[in-house]
N, C-alpha and C positions, 0 to 999 in steps of 0.2 A: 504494500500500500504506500504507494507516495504521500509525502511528509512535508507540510506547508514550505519546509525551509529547504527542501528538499534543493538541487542544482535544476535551473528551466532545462528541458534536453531541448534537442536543437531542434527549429522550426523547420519543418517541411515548406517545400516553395507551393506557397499558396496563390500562386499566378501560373499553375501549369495548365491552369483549365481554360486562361482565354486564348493558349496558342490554337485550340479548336473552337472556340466560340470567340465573338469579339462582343457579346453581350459588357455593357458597362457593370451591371449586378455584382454585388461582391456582399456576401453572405456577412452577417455580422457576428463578430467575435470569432471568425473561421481560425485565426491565427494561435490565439489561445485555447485553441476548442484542439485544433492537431497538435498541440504539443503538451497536452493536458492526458491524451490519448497514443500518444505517438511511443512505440513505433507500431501503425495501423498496419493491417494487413488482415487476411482472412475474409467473410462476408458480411457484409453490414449492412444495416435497415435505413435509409432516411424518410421518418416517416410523416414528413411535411416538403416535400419535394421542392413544390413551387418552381424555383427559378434553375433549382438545378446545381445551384454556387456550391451546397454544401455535397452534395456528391461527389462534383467534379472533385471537389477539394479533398476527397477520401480518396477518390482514385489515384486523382495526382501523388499522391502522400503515400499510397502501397497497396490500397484492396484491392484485392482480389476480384470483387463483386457486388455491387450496391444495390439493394430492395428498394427502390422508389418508389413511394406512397405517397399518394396525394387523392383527397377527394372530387377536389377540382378537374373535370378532364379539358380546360384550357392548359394547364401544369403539361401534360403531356403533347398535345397541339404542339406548344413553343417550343419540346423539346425534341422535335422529330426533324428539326434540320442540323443537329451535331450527335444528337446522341447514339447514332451508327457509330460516329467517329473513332468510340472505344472498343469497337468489337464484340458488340454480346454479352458487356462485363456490366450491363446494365441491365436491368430485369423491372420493368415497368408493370406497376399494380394499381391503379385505381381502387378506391377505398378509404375507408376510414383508420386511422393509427392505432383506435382502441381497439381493433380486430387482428393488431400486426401479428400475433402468434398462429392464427390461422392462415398467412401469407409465408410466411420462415418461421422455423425451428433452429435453433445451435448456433445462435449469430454469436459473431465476434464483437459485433458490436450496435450501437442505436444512438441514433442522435435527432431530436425535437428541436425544434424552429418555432415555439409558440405565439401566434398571434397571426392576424392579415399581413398578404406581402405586397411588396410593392406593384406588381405586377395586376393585380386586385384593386389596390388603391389608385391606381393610373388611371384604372379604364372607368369612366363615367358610368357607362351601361351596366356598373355590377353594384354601384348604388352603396359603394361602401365609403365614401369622401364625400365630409360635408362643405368642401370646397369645390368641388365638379358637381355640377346639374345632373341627372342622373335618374331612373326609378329608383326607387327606396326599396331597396332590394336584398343585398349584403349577403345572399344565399353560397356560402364555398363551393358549395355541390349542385348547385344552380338546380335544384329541385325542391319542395317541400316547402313548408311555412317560409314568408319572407317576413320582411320587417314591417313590410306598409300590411299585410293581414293583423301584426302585432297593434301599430298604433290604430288602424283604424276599427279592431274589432275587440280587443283585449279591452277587459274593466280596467275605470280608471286606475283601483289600489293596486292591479297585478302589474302594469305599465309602471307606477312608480314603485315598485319591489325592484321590478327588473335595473331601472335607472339609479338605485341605489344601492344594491348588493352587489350587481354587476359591474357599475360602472361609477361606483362610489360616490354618486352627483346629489349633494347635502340636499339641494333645494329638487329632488325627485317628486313630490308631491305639489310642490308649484306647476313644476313643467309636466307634470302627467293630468292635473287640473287644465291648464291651456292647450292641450294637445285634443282633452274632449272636446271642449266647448270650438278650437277649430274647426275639429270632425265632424260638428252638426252642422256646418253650413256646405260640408262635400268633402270627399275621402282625400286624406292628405298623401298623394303620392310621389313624390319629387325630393331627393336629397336635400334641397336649399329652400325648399318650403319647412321640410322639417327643422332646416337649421336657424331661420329664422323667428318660427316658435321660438323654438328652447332659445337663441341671442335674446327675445324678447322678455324673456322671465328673468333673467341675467345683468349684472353689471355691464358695460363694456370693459374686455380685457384689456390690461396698464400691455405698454411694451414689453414682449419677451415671455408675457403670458400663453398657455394655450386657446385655443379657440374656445366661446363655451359652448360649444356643441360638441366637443371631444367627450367627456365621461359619457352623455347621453349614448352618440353611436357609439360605443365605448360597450353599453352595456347591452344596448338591441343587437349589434353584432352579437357575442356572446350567449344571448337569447337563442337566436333563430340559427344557430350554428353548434347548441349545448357544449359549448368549449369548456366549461369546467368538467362535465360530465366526461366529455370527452376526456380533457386530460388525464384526470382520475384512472379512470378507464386503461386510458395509453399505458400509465405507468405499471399497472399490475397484468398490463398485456407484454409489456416491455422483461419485465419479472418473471412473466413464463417463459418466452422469447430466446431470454440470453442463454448461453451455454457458460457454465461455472469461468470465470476468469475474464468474460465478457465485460463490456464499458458498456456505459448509460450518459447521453451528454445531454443537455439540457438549456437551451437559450429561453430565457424568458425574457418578459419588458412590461411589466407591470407588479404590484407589490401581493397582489390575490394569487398570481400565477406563480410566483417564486415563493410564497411560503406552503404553496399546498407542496411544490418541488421539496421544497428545504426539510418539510414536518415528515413528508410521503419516505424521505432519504433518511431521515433521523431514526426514524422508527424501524426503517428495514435496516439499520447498521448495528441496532439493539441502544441507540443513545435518546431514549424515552425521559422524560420530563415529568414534573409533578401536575400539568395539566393548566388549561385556560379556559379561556369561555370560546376559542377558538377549536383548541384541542383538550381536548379529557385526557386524564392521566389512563397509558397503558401497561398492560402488562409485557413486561423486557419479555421477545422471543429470540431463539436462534438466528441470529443477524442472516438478514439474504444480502444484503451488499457492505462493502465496505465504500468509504468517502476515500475518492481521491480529491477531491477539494474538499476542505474543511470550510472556507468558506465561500459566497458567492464570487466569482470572479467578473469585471467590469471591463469596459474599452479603456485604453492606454491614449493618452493626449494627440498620436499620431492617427489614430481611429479614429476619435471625434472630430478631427481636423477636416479627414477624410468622408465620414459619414455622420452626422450631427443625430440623425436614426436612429445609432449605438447608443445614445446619451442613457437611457433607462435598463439597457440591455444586461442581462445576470446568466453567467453558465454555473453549470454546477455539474460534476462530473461523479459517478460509483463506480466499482467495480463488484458484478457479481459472485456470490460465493456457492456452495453446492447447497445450500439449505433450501428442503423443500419450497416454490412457492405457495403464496398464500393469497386472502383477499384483505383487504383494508376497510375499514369503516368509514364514508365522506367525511363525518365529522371529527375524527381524527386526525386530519389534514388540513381542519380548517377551511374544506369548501360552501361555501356560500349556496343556501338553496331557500329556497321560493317556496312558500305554501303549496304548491301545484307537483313540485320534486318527489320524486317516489326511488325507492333503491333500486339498484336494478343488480342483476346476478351476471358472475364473471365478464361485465364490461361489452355486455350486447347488446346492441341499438334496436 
């Protein structure tokens, strides 16, 4: 187990993937994420594909083999003019992450990308940026409940749950009051319609502020996409997944997302706490991972330089042990759930 003080080993060249792609994309915390894990090699899962960055960057760095997942099937669209390039060393899955144990068994390795990517947030038509015009959409898997079914047919108190647990937005019962009384005079369908409700309920942001429509899509994302659930999910699909000595990497970018990470790691390493109103005290079992970061790991000043994106960005890295896996309790972890939340059994949709 690597040991905070441990010597950095040497960074694999995390620029071998644009000599086959000349995409600008450049994964965030790839740098620290390979040499946190390095020396890679063997078959790994990326089970938030997206743009590709972090594969390439496994491949470039020594696997063998990368399981790309992604729900999205635009993720694979954009990735069918280089990813020949490697020869078949790429194995394309459509899907969801919480299902990655039915996709690979005996991986060497798994690495999470949490949140929307950029390629998402670009495109107007997915309705996920309250800065592009767009349908109110935000769907990953472009099927199923969207966001404008959420605002214009959800009761007001479940609207303001979602905008506060999800998306941490204090004043959610203001904006989920102005979102109904919108709704009576015609369904509110267009990202900038909804963004100018909730700016309405809001101060204007000082300079350097976020937008105040961030926590709101913040939290409707998340909605209509069950990303807590899902994570949850992932990690104990990830747990079945590994093969003993196996890595778990983990990029998050918000504060809900890395402590369900941080609590979900603590408790599989056997370093259990006397409990919170987050997490309930557990009982110490047979550790299934051990931490190779002890703590969260952040972007370095030439990162943010580079990608200003990183700014919130936390990895946090395990290595599995041969201890039986097991299942985890939500509130053990700290996940966030809605009056409407029901458990569900080994992480099936």
């Amino acid at each position: 187990m690597a040991a905070d003080n441990a010597a950095t080993p040497p960074v694999p060249d995390t620029n071998v993937f644009a000599r086959t792609d000349p995409s600008p994309h450049v994964p965030v915390l790839l740098r620290p994420l390979l040499a946190a894990v390095a020396p890679v090699s063997g078959v790994w899962l990326d089970g938030t594909f997206g743009a590709g960055g972090y594969t390439r960057g496994l491949l470039g760095a020594g696997a063998d083999k990368v399981v790309a997942v992604d729900r999205d099937p635009l993720a694979f669209e954009m990735a069918a003019d280089w990813a020949g390039d490697y020869g078949g060393r790429i194995e394309m899955c459509e899907g969801v992450f919480s299902r990655m144990d039915d996709y690979a068994q005996d991986l060497d390795g798994i690495v999470l990308d949490l949140g929307v990517s950029s390629m998402q947030l670009d495109q107007a038509e997915r309705g996920f940026s309250f800065m592009r015009d767009g349908p109110l959409d935000m769907r990953m898997s472009q099927s199923g409940q969207s966001a404008a079914d959420i605002v214009n047919d959800a009761e007001e108190s479940l609207i303001a749950d979602i905008l506060f647990h999800y998306g941490e937005e204090r004043a959610s019962r203001r904006i989920a009051r102005a979102i109904v009384r919108a709704r009576e005079d015609g369904p509110i369908t267009s990202t900038l319609q909804l963004a100018s409700i909730v700016e309405g309920c809001l101060p204007r942001a000082k300079p350097g502020q976020s937008h105040p429509a961030t926590r709101s899509f913040q939290g409707l994302r998340i909605a209509v996409n069950e990303e807590y659930r899902e994570l949850l999910d992932g990690l104990m699909a990830a747990e079945r997944a590994l093969k003993p000595g196996g890595l778990l990497a983990v990029v998050s970018f918000h504060s809900i997302e890395d402590r369900m990470v941080k609590r979900f790691l603590q408790s599989r390493a056997g370093r259990v706490g006397g409990g919170s109103r987050h997490a309930p005290a557990q009982k110490a079992e047979q550790p299934r991972f051990d931490l190779v970061t002890r703590k969260a790991v952040g972007p370095d000043e030439e990162e943010l330089a580079q990608n200003p994106r990183a700014r919130s960005a936390k990895l946090r890295v395990a290595r599995r042990t041969d201890a039986p896996a097991g299942d985890i309790d939500a509130g053990a972890v700290g996940m966030p759930m809605l009056a409407r939340d029901t458990p569900r059994k080994r992480g099936r949709r």
